[in-house]
DRENLOZA-706297 format. One record per atom (N, C-alpha, C, O): residue in one letter; x, y, z. Coordinates in steps of 0.2 Angstrom, whole numbers, plus 2048, in hexadecimal, padded with zeros to 3 digits. Atoms other than C-alpha are relative to their C-alpha. Layout:
<nodes>
AXYZ...
</nodes>
This chain:
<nodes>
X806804801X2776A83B9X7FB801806X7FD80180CX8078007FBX2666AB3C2X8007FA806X8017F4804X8038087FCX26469F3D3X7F97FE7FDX7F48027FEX8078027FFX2556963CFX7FB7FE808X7FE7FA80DX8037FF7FAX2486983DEX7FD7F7801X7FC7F37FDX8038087FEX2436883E8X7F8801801X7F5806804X8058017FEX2336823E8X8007FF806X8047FC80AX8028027F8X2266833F7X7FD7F97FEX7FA7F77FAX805807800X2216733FFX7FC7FF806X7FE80180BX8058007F9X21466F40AX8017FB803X8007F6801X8008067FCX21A665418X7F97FC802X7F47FE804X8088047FBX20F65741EX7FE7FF806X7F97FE808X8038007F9X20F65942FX7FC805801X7F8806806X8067FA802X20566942AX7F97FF801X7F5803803X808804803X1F665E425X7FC803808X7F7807808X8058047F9X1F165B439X7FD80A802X7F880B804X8037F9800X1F1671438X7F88037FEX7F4806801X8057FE804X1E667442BX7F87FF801X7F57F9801X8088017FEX1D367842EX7FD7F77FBX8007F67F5X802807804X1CA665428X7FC8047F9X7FE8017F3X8047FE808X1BF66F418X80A8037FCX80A8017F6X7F97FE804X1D2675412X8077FA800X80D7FB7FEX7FB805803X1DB664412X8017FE7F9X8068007F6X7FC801808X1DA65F401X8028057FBX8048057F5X8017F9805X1D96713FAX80A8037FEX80E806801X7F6800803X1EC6713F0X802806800X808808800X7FE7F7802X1EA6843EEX802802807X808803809X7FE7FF7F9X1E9687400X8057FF803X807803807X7FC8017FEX1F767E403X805803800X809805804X7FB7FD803X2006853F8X803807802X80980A801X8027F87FDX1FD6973FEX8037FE807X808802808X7FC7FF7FCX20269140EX8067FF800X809803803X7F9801801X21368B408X802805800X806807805X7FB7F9804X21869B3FEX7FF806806X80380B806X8017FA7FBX2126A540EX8077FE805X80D801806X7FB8057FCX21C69A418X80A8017FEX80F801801X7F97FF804X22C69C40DX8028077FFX807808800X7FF7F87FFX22B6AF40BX7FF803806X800809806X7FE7FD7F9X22B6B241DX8047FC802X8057FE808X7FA8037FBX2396A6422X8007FE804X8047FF809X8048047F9X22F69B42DX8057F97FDX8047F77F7X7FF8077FFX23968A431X7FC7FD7FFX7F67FF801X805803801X23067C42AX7FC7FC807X7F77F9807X8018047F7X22F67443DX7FE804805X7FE80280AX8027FB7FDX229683444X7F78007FFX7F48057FCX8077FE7FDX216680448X7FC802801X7F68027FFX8057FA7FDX21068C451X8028047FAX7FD8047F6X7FF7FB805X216698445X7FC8017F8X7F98057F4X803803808X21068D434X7F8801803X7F48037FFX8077FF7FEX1FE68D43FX7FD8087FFX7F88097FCX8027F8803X1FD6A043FX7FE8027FDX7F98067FDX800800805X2016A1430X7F87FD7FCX7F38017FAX809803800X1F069442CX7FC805800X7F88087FCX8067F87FCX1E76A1438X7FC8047FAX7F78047F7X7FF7FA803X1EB6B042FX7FB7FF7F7X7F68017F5X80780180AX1E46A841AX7FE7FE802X7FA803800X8088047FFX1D669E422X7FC806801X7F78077FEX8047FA7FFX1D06AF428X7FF8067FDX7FC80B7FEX7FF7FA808X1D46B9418X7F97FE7FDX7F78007F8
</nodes>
């Protein structure tokens, strides 16, 4: 049998990262999760999840 994949989830402590025009934007968040979960970033890892931010804000 197939493992079924775990959804991504946006932790809240994320919120205080994210630029103020992309707080309620659910897509954005969402893009960060899945980026966030296919590189293998702890979810307690910060600086790391901020980069990540960086990196799509500026796509």
């Amino acid at each position: 049998m197939k493992p079924r994949s775990k959804k991504v989830k946006f932790d809240a402590s994320w919120l205080a990262l994210l630029p103020a025009d992309k707080r309620g934007d659910y897509r954005f968040m969402h893009e960060v999760a899945r980026v966030v979960k296919r590189r293998g970033i702890k979810r307690n890892n910060l600086y790391a999840i901020q980069s990540v931010i960086q990196e799509i804000t500026c796509i």
